[in-house]
C-alpha positions in Angstrom: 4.9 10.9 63.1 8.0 11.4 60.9 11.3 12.8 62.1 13.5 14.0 59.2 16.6 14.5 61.0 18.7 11.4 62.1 20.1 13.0 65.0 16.6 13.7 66.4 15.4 10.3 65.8 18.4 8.3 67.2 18.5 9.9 70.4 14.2 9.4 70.7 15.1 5.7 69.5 17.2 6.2 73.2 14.4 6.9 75.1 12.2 4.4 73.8 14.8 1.9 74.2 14.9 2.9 78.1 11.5 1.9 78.4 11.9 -1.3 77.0 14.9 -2.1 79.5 12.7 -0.7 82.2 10.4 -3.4 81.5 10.9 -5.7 79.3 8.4 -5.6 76.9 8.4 -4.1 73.2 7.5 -0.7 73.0 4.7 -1.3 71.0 3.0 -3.4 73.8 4.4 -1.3 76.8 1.6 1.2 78.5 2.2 4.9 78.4 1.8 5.0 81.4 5.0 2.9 82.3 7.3 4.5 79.3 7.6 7.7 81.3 9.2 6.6 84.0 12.1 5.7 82.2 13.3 9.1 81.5 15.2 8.7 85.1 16.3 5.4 84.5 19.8 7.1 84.6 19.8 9.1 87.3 18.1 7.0 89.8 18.8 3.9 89.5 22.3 3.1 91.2 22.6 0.0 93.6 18.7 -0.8 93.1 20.2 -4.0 90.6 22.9 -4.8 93.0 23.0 -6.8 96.2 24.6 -5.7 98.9 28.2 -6.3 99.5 29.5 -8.8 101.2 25.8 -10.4 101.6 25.9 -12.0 97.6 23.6 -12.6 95.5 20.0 -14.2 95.0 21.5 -17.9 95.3 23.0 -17.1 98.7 19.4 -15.3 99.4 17.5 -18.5 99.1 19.3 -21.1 100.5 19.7 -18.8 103.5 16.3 -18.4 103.6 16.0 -22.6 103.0 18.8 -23.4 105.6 16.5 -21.2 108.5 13.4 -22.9 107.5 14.7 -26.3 107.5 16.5 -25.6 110.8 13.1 -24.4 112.2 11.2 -27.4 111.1 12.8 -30.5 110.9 9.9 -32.7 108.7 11.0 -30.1 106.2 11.7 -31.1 102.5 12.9 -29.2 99.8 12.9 -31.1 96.4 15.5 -29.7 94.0 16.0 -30.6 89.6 12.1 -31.5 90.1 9.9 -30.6 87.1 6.1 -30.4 88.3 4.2 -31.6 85.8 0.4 -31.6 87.1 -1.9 -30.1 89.9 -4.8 -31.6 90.8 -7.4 -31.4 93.3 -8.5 -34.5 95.1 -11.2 -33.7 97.7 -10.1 -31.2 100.3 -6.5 -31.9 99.3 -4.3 -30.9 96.5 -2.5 -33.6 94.6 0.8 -32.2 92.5 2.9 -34.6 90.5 6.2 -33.8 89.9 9.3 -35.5 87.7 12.6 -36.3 89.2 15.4 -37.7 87.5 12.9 -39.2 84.8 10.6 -40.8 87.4 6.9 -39.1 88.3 5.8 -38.7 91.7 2.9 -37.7 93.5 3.0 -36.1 96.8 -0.3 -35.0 98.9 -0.6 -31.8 100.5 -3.6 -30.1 102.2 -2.6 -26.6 99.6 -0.5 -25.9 97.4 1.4 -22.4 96.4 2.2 -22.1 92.8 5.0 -19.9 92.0 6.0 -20.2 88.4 6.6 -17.2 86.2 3.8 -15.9 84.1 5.8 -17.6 81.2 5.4 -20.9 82.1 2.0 -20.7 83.2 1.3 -18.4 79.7 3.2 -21.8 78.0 0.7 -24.4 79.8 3.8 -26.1 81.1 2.0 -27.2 84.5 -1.9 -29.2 83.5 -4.2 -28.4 86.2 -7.1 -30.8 87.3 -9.6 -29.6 86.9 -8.7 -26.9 84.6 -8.3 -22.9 85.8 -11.3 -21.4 84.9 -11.5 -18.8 81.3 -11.0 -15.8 83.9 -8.0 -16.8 84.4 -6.7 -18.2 81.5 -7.7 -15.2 79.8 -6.1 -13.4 82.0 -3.0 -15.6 81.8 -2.8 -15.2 78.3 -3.3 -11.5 77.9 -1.2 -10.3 80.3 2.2 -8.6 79.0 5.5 -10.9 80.3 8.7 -9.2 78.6 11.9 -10.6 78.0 15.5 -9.0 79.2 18.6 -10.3 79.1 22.2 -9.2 80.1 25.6 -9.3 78.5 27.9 -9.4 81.6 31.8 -8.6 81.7 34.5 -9.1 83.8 38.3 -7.4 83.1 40.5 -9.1 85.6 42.8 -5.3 85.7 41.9 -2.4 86.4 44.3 -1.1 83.7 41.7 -2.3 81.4 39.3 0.1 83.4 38.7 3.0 80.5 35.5 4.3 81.7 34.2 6.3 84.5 34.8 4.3 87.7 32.0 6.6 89.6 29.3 6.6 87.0 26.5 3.9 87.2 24.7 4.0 83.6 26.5 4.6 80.7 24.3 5.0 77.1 25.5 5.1 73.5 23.2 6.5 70.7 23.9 4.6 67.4 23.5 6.1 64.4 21.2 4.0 62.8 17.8 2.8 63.6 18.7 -1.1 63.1 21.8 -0.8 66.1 19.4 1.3 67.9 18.6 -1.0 71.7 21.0 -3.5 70.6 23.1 -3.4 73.5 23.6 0.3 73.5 22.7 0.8 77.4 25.5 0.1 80.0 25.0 -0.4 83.8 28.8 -0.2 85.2 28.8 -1.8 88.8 32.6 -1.5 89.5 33.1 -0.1 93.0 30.3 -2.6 94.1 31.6 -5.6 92.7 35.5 -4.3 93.5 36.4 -5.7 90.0 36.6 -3.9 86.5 32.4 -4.8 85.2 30.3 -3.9 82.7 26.7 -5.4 81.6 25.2 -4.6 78.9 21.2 -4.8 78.2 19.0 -5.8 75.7 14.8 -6.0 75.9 11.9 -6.3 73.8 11.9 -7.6 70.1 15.4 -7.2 69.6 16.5 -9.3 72.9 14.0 -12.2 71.5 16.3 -11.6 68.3 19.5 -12.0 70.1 18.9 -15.3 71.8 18.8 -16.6 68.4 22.6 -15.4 68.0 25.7 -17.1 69.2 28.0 -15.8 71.6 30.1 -14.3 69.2 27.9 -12.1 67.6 26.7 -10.7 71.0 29.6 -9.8 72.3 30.7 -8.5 69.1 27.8 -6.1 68.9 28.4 -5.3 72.6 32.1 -4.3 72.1 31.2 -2.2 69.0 29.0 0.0 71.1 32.0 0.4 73.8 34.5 1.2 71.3 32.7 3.6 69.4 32.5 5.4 73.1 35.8 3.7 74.5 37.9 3.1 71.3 41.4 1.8 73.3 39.0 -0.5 75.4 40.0 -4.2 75.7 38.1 -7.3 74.8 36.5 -8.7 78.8 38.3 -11.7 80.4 35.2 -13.6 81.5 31.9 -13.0 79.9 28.3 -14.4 80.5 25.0 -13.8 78.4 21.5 -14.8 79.7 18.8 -16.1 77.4 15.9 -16.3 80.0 13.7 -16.7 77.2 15.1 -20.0 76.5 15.6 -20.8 80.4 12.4 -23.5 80.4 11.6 -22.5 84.4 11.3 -18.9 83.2 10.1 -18.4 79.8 11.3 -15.1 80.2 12.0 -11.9 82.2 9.0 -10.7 84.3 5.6 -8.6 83.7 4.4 -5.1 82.5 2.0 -3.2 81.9 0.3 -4.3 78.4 -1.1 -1.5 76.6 -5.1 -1.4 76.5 -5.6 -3.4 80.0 -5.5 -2.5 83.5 -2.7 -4.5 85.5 -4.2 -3.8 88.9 -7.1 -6.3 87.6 -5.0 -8.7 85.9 -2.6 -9.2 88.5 -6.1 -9.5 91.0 -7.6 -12.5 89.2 -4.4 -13.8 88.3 -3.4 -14.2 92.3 -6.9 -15.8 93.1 -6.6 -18.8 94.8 -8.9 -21.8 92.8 -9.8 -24.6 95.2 -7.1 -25.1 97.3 -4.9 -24.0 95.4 -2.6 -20.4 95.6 -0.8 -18.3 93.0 1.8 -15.6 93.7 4.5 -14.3 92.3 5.8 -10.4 90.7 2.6 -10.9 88.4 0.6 -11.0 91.0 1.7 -8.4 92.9 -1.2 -5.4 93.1 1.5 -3.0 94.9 3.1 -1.7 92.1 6.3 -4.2 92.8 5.3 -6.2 89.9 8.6 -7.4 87.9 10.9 -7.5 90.5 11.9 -9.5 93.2 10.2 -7.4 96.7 7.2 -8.1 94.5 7.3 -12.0 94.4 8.4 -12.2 98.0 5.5 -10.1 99.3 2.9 -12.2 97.2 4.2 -15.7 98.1 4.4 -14.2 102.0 0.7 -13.2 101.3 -0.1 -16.2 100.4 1.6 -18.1 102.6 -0.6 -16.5 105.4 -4.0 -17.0 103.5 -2.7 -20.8 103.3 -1.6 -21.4 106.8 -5.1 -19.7 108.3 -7.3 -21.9 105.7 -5.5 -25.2 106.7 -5.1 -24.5 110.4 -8.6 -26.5 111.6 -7.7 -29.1 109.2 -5.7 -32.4 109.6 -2.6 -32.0 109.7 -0.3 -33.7 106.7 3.0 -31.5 106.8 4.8 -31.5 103.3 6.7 -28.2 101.6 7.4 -28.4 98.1 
């Protein structure tokens, strides 16, 4: 299809750049049936990104979450800047060797959950003994993980404050095709944060572009899209830029729907426990949570459940990795 007029085509360059933030992926690999949903992106989504107030973020999350289970059970230990390298079964128990400050260790466990992101089991980071079987390497493989990453800034004044206070999403159409998704959507999280914020996104081919770029250049781009829409706007005091696809414990962003193949099934096999072994995780999840966060924590509480009622008549040999 061919679109003569550059108006028309900018502004559907728009929309198919909301889908790609929605989920990561390029639009060429993105299911149909996931593009749609994007149309609301702006006027839905509002505090879904943010945590709540006062409560903090996903750090504060989990080690509240390790500090209850620790205080619960005191044989509890959590290993932290630990690599694990291989999984492997070893009769009736599960043997996973892990790398700590450049020495390997190997710990025995009756089960083990494996958590990783669909990146880093797509990247073969983690060898398995004996291997996962083709149904779910193949599944591994052919599965669509997406990449988004965030340009965030911080104005210490809220002099510096020239946009909309009350207004969540803001979105520039550029008017050519190459600028078009380059940082041209803004999520504006000011009266949560209580400090003058903007972050601008980037997904799909063009964020695997941009991790390639140096800080510079990002935020260079990014302010070019807020002046043409804020000309008197002010460069940010602080700014950070994720690059999750160089983040070796993610590999990237989280999973979507890949054109041509059914998630429902993929995200089945991939959760299918092999010996006594788990998998859970947002890729797993078969509730339509997949690529966010309620959709990991369900899975891994899931399995959790499947693991505790499989290893209940066994010996016990408590270890929590």
């Amino acid at each position: 299809m061919s679109i003569d007029d550059n108006e028309d085509r900018q502004y559907l360059n728009s929309i198919l750049d909301l889908g790609e933030l929605g989920y990561g992926g390029d639009i060429n690999d993105l299911s149909l049936n996931e593009v749609g949903f994007s149309f609301m992106l702006g006027s839905v989504y509002k505090t879904h990104y943010m945590s709540v107030p006062s409560i903090g973020g996903f750090g504060t999350v989990a080690s509240r979450v390790a500090n209850d289970t620790i205080s619960s059970n005191a044989d509890t230990e959590i290993k932290l800047e630990s690599t694990v390298k291989k999984i492997s079964e070893a009769g009736n128990n599960v043997v996973v060797s892990y790398e700590q400050d450049g020495e390997m260790y190997n710990v025995t466990t009756r089960a083990a959950l494996v958590t990783v992101s669909l990146g880093v089991l797509k990247a073969r980071h983690i060898e398995f003994d004996p291997s996962l079987p083709d149904r779910k390497l193949d599944t591994i493989d052919g599965m669509g993980f997406g990449l988004l990453n965030k340009c965030i800034m911080y104005w210490d004044s809220f002099s510096d404050m020239v946009w909309p206070e009350d207004t969540y999403w803001l979105e520039v159409i550029t008017p050519d095709d190459d600028d078009s998704g380059l940082f041209t959507a803004f999520f504006n999280p000011t009266t949560l944060k209580g400090k003058p914020c903007l972050i601008a996104w980037v997904a799909g081919d063009e964020a695997v572009n941009m991790e390639e770029k140096t800080d510079d250049f990002i935020l260079d781009q990014v302010m070019k899209n807020l002046k043409s829409m804020y000309p008197t706007i002010n460069d940010p005091t602080t700014v950070m830029i994720t690059r999750w696809g160089q983040e070796v414990n993610f590999l990237g962003s989280y999973s979507f729907n890949q054109v041509d193949r059914n998630f429902f099934n993929d995200a089945s096999k991939l959760k299918e426990k092999f010996g006594n072994i788990w998998f859970s995780g947002e890729a797993t999840n078969t509730e339509g949570w997949f690529g966010t966060t309620v959709g990991a924590w369900n899975t891994g509480e899931e399995a959790g459940r499947s693991m505790a009622e499989s290893i209940k008549d066994r010996k016990p040999k408590s270890w929590r990795m």
